[in-house]
PDB file of N, CA, C and O in Angstrom:
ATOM      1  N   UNK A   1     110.453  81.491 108.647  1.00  0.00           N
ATOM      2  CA  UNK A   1     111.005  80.774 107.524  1.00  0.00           C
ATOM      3  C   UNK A   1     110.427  81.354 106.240  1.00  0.00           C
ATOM      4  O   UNK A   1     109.301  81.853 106.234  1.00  0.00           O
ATOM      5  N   UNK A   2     111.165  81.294 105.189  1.00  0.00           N
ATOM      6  CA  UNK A   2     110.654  82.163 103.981  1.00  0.00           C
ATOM      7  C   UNK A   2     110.301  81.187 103.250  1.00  0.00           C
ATOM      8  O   UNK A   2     110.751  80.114 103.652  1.00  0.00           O
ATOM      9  N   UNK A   3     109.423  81.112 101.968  1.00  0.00           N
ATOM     10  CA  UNK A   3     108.824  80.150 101.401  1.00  0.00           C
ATOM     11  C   UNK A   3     109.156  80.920  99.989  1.00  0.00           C
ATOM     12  O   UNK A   3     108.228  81.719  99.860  1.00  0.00           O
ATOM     13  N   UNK A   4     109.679  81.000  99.330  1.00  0.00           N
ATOM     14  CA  UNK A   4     109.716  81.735  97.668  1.00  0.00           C
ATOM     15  C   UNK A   4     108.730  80.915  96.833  1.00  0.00           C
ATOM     16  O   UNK A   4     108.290  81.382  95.782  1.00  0.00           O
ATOM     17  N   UNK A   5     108.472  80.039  97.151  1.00  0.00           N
ATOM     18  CA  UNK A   5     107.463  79.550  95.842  1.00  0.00           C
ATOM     19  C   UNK A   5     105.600  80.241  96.104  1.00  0.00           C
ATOM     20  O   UNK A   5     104.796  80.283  95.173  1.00  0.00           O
ATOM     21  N   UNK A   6     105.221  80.772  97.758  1.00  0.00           N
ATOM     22  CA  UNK A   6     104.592  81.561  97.520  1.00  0.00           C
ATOM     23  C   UNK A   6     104.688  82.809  96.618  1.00  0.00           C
ATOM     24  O   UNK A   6     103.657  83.210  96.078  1.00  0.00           O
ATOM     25  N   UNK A   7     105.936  83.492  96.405  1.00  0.00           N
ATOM     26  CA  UNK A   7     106.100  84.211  95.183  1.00  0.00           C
ATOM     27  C   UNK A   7     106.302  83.856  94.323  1.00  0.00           C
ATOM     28  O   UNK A   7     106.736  82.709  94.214  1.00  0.00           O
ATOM     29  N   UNK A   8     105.980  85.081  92.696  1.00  0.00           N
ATOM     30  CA  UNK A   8     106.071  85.303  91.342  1.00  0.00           C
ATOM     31  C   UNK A   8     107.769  85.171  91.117  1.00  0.00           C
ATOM     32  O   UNK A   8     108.424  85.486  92.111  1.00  0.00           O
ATOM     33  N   UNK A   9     108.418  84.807  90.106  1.00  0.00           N
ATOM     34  CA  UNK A   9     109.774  85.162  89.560  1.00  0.00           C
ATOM     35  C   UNK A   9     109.629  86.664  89.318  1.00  0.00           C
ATOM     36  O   UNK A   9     110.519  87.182  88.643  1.00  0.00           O
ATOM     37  N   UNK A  10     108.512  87.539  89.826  1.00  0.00           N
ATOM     38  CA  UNK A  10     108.478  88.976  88.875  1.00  0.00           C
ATOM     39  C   UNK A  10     108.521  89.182  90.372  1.00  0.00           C
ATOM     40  O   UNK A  10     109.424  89.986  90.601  1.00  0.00           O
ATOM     41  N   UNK A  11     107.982  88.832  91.387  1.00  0.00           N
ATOM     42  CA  UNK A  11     107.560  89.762  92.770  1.00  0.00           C
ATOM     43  C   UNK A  11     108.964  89.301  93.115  1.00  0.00           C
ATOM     44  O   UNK A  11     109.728  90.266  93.101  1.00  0.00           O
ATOM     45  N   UNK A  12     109.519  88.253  93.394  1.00  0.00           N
ATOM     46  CA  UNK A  12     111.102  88.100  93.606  1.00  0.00           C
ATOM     47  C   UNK A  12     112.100  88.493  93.596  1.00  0.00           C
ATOM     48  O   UNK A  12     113.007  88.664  94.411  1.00  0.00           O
ATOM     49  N   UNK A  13     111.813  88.760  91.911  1.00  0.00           N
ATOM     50  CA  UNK A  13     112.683  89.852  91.889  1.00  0.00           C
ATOM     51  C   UNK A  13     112.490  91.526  91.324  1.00  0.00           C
ATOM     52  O   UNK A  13     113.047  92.163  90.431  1.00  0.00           O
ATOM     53  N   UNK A  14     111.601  91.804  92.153  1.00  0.00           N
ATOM     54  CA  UNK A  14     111.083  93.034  92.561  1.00  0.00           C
ATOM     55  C   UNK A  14     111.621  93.678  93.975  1.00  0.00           C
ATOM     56  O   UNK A  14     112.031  94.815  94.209  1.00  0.00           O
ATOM     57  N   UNK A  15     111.420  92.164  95.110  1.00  0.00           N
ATOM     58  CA  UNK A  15     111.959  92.307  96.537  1.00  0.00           C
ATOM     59  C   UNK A  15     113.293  92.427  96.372  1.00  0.00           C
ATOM     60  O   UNK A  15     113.903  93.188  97.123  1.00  0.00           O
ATOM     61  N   UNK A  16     114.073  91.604  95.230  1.00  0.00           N
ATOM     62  CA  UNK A  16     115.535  91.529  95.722  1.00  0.00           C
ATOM     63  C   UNK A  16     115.932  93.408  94.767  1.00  0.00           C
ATOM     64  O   UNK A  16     116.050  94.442  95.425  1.00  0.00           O
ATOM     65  N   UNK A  17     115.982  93.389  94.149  1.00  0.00           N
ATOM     66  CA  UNK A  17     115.766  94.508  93.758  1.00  0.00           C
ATOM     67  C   UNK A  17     115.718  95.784  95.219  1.00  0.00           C
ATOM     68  O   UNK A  17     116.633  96.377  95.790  1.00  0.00           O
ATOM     69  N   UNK A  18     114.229  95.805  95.415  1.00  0.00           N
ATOM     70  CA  UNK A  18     113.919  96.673  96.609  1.00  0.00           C
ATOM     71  C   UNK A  18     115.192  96.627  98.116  1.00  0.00           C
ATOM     72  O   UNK A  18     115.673  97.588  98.718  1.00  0.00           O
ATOM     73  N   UNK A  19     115.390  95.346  98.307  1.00  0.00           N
ATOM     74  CA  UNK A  19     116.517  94.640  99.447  1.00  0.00           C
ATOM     75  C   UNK A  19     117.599  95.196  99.204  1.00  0.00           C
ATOM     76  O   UNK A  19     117.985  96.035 100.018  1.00  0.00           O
ATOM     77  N   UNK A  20     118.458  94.894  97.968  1.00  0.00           N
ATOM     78  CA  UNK A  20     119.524  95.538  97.729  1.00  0.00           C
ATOM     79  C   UNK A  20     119.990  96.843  97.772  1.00  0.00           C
ATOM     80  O   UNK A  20     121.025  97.349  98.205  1.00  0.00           O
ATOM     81  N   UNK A  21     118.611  97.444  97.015  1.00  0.00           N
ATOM     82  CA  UNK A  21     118.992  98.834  96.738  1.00  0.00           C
ATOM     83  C   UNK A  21     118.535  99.395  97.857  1.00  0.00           C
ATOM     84  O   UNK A  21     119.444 100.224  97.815  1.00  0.00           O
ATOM     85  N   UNK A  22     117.909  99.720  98.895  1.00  0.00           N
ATOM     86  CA  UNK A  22     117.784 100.285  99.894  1.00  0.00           C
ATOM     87  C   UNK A  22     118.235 100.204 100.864  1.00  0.00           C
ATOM     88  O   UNK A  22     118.034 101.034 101.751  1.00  0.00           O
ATOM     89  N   UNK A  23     119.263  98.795 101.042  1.00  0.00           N
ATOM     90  CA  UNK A  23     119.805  98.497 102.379  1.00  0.00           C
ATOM     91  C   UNK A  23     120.999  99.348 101.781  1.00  0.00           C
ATOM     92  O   UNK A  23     121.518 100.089 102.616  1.00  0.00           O
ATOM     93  N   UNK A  24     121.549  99.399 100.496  1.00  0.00           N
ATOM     94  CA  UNK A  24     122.846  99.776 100.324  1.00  0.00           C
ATOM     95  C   UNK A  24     122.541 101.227  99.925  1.00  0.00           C
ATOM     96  O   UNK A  24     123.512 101.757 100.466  1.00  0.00           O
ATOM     97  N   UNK A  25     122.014 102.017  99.478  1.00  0.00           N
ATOM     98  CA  UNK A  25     121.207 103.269  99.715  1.00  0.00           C
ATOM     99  C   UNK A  25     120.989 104.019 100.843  1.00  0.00           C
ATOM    100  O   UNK A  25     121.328 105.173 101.108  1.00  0.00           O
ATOM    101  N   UNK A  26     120.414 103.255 101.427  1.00  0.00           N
ATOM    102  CA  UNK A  26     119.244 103.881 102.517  1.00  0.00           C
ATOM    103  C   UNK A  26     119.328 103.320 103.549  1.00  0.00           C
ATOM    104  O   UNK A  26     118.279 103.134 104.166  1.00  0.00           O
ATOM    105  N   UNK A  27     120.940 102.716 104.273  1.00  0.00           N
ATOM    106  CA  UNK A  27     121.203 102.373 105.578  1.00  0.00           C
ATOM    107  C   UNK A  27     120.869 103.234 106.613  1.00  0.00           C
ATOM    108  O   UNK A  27     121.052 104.451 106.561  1.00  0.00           O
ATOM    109  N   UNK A  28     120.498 102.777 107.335  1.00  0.00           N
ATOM    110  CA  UNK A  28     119.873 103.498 108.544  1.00  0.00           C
ATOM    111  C   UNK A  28     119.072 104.620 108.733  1.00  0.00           C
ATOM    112  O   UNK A  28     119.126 105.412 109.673  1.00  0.00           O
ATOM    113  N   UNK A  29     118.003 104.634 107.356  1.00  0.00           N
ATOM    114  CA  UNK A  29     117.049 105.709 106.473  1.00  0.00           C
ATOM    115  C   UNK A  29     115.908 105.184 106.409  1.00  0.00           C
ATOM    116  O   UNK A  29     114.913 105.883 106.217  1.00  0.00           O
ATOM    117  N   UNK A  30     115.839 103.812 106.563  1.00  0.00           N
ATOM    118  CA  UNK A  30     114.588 103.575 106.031  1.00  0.00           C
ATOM    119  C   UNK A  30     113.388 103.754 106.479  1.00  0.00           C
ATOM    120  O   UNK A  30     112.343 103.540 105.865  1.00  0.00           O
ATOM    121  N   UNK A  31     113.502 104.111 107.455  1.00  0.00           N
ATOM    122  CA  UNK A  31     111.986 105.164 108.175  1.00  0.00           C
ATOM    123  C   UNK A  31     111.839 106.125 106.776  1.00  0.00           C
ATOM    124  O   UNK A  31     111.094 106.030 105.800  1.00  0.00           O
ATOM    125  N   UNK A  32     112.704 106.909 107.074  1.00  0.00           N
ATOM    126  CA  UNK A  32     112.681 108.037 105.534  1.00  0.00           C
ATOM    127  C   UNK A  32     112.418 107.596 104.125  1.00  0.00           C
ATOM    128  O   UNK A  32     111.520 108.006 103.390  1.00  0.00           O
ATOM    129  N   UNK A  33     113.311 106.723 103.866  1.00  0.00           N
ATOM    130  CA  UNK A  33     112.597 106.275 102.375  1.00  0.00           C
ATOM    131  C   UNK A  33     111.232 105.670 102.495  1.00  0.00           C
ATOM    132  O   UNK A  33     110.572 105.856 101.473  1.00  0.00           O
ATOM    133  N   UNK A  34     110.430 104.813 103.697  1.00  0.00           N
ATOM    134  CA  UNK A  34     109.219 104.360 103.942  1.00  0.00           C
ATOM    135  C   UNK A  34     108.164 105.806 103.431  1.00  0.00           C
ATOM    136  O   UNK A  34     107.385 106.080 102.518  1.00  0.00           O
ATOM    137  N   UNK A  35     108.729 106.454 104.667  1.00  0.00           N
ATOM    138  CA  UNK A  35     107.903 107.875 104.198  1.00  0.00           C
ATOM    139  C   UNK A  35     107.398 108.735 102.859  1.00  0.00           C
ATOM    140  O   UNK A  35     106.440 109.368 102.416  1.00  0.00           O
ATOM    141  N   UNK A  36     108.855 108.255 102.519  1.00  0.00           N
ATOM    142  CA  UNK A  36     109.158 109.082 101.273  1.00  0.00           C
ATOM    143  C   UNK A  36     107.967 108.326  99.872  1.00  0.00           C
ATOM    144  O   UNK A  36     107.459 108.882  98.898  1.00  0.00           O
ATOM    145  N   UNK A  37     107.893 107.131 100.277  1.00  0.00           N
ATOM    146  CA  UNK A  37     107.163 106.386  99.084  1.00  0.00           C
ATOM    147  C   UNK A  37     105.437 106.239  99.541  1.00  0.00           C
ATOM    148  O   UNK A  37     104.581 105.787  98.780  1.00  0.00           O
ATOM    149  N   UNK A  38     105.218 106.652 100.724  1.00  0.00           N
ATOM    150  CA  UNK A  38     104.179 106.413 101.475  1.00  0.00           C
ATOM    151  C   UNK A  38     103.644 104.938 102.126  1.00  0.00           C
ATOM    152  O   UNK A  38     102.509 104.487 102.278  1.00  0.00           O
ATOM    153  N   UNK A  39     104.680 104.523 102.366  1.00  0.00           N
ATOM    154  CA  UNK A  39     104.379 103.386 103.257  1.00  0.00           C
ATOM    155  C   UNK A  39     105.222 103.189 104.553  1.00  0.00           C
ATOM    156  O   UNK A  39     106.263 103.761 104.876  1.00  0.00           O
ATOM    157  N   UNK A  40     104.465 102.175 105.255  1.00  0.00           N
ATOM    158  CA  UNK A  40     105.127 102.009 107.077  1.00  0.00           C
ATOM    159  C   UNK A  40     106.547 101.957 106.956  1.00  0.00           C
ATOM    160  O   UNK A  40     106.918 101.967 105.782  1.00  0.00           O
ATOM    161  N   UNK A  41     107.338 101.913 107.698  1.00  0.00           N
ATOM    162  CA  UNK A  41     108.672 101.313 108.158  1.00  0.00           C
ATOM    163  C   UNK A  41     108.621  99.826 107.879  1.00  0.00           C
ATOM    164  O   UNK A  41     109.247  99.249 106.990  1.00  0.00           O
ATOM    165  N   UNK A  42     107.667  99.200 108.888  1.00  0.00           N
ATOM    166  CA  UNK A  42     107.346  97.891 109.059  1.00  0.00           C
ATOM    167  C   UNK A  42     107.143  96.964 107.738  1.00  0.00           C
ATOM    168  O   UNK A  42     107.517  95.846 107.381  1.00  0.00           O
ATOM    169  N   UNK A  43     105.994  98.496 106.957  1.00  0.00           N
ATOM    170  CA  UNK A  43     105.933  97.006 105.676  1.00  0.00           C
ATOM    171  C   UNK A  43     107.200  97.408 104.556  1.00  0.00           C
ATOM    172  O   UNK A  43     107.183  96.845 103.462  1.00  0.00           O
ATOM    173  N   UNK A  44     108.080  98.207 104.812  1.00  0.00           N
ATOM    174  CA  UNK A  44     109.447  98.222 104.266  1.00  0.00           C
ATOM    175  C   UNK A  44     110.268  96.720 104.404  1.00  0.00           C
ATOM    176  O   UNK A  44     110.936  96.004 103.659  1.00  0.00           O
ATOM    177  N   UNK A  45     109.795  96.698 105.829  1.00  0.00           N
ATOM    178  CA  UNK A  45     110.712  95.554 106.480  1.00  0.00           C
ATOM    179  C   UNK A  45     110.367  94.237 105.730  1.00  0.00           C
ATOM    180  O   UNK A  45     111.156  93.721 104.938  1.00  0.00           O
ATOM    181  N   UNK A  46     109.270  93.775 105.991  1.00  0.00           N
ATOM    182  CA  UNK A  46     108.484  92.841 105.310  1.00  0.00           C
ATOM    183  C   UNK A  46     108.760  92.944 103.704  1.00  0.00           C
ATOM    184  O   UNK A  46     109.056  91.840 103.248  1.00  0.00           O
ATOM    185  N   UNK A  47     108.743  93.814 102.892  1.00  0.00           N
ATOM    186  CA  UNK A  47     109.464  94.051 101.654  1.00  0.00           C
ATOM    187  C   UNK A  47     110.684  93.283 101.194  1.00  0.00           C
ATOM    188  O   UNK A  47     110.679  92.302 100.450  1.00  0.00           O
ATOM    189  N   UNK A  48     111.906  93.972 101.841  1.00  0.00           N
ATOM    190  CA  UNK A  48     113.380  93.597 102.751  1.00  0.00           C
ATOM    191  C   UNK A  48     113.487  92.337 102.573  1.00  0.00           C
ATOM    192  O   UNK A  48     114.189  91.751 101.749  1.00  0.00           O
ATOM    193  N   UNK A  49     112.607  91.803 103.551  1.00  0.00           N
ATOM    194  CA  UNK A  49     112.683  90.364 104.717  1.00  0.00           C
ATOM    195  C   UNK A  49     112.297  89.199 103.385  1.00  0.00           C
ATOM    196  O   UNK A  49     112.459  87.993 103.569  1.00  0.00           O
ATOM    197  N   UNK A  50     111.724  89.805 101.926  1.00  0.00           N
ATOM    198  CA  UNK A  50     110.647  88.925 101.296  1.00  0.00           C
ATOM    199  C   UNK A  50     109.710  88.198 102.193  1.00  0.00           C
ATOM    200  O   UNK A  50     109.421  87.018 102.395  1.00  0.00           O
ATOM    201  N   UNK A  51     109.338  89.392 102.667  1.00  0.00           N
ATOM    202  CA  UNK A  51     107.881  88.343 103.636  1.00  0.00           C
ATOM    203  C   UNK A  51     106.359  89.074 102.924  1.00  0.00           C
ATOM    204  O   UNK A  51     105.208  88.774 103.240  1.00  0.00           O
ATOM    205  N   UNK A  52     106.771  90.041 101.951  1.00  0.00           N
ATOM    206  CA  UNK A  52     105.476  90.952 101.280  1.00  0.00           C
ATOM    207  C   UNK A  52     105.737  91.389 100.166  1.00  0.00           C
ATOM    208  O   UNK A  52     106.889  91.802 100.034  1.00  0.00           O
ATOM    209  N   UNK A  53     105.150  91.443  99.397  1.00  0.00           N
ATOM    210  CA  UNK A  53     105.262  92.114  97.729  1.00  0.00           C
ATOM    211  C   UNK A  53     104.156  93.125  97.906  1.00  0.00           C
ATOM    212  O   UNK A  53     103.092  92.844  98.457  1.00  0.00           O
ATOM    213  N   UNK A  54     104.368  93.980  97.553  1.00  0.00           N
ATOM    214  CA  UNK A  54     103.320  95.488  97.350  1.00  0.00           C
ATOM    215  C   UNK A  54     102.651  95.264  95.893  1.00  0.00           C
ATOM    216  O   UNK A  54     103.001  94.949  94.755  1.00  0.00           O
ATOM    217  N   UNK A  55     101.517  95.606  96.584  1.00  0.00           N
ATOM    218  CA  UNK A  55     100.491  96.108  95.002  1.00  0.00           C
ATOM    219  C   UNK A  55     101.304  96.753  94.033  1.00  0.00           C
ATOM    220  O   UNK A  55     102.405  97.142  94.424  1.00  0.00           O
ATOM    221  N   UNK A  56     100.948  96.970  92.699  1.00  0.00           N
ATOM    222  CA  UNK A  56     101.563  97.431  91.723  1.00  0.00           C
ATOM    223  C   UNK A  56     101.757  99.430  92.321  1.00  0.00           C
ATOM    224  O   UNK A  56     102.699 100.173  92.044  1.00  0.00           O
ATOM    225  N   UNK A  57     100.636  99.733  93.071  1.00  0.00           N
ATOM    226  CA  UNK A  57     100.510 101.061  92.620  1.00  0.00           C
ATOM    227  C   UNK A  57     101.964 101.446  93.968  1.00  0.00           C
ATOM    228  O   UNK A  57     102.874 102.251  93.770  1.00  0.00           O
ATOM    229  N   UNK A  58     101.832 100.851  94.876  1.00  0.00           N
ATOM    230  CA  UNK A  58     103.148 100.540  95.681  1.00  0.00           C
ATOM    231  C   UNK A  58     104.630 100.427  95.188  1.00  0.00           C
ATOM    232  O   UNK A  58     105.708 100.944  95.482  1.00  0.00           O
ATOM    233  N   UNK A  59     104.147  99.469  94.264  1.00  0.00           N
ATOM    234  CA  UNK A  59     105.420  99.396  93.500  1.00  0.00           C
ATOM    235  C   UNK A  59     106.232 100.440  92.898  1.00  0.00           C
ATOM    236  O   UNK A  59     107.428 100.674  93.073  1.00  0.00           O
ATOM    237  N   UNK A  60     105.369 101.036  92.150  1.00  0.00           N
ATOM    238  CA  UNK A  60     105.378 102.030  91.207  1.00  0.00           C
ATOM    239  C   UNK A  60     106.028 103.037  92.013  1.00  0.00           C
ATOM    240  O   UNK A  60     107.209 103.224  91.722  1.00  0.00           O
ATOM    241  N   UNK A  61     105.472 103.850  93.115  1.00  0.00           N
ATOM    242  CA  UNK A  61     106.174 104.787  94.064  1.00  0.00           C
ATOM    243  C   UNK A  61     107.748 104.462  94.458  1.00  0.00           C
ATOM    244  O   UNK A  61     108.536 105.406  94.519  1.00  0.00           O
ATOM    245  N   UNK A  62     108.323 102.719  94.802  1.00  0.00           N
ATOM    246  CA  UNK A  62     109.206 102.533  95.329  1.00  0.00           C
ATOM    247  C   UNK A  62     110.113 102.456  94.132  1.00  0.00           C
ATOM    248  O   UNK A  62     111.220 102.986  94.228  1.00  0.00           O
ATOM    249  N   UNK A  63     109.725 101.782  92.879  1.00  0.00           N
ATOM    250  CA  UNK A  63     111.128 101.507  91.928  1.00  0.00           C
ATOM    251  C   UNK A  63     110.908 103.157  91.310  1.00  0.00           C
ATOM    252  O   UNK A  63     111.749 103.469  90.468  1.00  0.00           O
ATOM    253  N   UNK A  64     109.964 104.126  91.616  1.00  0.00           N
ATOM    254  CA  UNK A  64     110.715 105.186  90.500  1.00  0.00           C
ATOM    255  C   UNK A  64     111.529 106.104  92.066  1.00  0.00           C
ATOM    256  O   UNK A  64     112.574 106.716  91.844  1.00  0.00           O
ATOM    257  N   UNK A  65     111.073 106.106  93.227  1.00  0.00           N
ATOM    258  CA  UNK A  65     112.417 106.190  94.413  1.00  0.00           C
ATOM    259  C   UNK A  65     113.783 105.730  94.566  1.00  0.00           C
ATOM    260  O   UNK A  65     114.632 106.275  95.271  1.00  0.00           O
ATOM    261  N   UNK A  66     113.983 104.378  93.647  1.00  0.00           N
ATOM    262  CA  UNK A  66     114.931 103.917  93.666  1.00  0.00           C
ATOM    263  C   UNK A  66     115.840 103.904  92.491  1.00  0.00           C
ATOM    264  O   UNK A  66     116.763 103.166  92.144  1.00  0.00           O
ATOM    265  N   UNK A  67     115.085 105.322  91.825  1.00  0.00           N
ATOM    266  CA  UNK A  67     115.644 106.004  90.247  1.00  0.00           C
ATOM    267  C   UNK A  67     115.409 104.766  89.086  1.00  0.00           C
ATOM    268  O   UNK A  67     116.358 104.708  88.303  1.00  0.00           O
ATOM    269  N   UNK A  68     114.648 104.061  88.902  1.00  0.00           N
ATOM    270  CA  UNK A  68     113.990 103.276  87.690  1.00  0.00           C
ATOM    271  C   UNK A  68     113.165 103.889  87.252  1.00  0.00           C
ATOM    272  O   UNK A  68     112.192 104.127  87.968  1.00  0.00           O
ATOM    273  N   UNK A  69     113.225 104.523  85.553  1.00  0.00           N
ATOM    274  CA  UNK A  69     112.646 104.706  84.978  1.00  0.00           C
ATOM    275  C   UNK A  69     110.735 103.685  84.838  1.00  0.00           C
ATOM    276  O   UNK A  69     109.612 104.180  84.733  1.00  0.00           O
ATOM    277  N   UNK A  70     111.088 102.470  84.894  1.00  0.00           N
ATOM    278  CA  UNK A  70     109.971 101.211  84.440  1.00  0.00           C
ATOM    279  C   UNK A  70     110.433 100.340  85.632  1.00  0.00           C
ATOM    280  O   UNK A  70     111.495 100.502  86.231  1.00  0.00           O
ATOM    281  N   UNK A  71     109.368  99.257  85.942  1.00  0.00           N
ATOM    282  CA  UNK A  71     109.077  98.443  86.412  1.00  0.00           C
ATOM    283  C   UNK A  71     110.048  97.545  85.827  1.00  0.00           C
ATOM    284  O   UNK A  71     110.916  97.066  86.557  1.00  0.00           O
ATOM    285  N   UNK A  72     109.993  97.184  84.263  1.00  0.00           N
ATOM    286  CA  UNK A  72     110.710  96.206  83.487  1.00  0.00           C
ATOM    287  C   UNK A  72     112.521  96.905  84.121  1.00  0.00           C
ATOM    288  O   UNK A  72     113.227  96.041  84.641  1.00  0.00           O
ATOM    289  N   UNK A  73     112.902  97.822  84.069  1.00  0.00           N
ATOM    290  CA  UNK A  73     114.066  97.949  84.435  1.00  0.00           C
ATOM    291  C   UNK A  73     114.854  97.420  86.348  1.00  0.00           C
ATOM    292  O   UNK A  73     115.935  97.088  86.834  1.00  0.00           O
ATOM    293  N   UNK A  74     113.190  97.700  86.852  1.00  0.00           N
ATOM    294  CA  UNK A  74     113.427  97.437  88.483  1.00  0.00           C
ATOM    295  C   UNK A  74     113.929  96.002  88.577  1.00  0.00           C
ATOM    296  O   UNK A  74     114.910  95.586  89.193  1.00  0.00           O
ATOM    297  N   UNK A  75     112.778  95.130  87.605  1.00  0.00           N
ATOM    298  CA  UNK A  75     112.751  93.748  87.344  1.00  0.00           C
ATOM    299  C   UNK A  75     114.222  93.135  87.075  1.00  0.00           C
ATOM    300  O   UNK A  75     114.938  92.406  87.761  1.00  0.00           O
ATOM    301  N   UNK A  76     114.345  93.575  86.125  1.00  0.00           N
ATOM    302  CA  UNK A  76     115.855  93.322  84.924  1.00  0.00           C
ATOM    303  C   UNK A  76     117.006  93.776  86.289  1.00  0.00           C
ATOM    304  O   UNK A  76     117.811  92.852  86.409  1.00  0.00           O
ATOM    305  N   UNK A  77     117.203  94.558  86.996  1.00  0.00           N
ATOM    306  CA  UNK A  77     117.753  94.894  87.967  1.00  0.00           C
ATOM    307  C   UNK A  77     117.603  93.616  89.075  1.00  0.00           C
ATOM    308  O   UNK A  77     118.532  92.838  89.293  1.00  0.00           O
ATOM    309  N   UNK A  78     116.372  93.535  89.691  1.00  0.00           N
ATOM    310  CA  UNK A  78     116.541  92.749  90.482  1.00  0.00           C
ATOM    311  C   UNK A  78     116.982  91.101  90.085  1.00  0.00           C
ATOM    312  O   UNK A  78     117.715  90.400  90.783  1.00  0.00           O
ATOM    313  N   UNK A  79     116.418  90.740  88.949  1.00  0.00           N
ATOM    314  CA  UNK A  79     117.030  89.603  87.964  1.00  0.00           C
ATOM    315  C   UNK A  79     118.738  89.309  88.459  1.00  0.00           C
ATOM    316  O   UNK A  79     118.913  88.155  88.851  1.00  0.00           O
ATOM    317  N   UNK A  80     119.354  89.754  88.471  1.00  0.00           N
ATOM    318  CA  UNK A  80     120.570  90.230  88.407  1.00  0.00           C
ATOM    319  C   UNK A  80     121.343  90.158  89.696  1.00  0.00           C
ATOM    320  O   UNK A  80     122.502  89.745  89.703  1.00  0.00           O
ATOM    321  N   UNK A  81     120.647  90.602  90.917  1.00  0.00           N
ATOM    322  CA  UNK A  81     120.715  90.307  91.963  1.00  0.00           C
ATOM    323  C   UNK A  81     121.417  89.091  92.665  1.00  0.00           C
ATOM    324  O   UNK A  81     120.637  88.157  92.481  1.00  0.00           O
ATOM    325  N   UNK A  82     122.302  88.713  93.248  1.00  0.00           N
ATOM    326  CA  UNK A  82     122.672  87.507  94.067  1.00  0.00           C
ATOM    327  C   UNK A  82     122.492  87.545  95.392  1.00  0.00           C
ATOM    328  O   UNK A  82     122.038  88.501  96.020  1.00  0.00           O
ATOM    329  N   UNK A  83     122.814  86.597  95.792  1.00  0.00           N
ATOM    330  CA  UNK A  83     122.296  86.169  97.383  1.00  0.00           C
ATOM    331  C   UNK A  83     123.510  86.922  98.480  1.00  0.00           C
ATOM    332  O   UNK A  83     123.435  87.323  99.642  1.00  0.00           O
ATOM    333  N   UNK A  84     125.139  86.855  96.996  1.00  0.00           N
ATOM    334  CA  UNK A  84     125.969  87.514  98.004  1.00  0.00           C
ATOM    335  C   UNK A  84     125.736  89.098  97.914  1.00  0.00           C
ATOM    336  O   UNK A  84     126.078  89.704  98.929  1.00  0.00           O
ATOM    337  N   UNK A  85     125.228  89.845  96.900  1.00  0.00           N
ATOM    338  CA  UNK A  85     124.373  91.307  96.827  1.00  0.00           C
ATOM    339  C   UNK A  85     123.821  91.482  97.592  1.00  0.00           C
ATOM    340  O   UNK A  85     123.746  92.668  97.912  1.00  0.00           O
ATOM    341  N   UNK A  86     122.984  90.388  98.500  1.00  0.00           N
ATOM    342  CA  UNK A  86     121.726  91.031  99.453  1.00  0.00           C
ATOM    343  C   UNK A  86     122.287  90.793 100.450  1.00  0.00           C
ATOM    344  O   UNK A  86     121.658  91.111 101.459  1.00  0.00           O
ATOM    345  N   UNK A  87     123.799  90.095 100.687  1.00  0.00           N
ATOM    346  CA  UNK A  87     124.675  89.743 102.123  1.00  0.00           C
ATOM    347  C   UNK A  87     125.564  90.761 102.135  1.00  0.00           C
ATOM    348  O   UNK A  87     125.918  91.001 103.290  1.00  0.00           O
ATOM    349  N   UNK A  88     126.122  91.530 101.243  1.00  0.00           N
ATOM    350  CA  UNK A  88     127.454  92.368 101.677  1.00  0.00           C
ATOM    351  C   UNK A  88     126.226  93.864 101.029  1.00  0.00           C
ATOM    352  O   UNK A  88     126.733  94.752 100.342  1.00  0.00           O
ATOM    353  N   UNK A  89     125.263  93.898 101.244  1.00  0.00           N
ATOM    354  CA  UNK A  89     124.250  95.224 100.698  1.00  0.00           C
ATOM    355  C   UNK A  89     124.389  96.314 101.971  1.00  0.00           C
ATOM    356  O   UNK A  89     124.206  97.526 101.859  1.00  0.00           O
ATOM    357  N   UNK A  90     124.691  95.726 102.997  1.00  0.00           N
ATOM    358  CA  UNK A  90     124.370  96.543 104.158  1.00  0.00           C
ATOM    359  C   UNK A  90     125.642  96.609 104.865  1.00  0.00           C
ATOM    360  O   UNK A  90     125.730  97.239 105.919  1.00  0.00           O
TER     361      UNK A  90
END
């Protein structure tokens, strides 16, 4: 079960952000993009799933992978995000 009020409105939408753009990106890749940013598969998943928010320096590797200039743009991006975005993403 997911709990969002353990998360930030900033880590939120950081994940939905990360969720969107990689499921609709990086279908059936994400071993590769994991790699590519230097982290597991697994804690991709957990990312994904909003079951984990990455340290900033984490961060930083995945939103400039996912062609964001800034953090504030990943943000403003994931802001934006809907629930039907992260349902028809994949």
């Amino acid at each position: 079960m997911l709990y969002m009020a353990e998360f930030t409105e900033q880590e939120i939408a950081f994940m939905s952000a990360v969720s969107c753009l990689v499921k609709k990106n990086w279908h059936r890749q994400y071993g590769r993009f994991a790699d590519e940013v230097g982290i597991s598969g697994g804690y991709l998943s957990e990312i994904i799933s909003f079951k984990k928010c990455p340290q900033p320096d984490k961060q930083e590797r995945i939103f400039k992978k996912l062609n964001f200039s800034t953090l504030e743009d990943c943000l403003e991006f994931g802001r934006r995000v809907t629930p039907l975005d992260l349902a028809t993403s994949i």
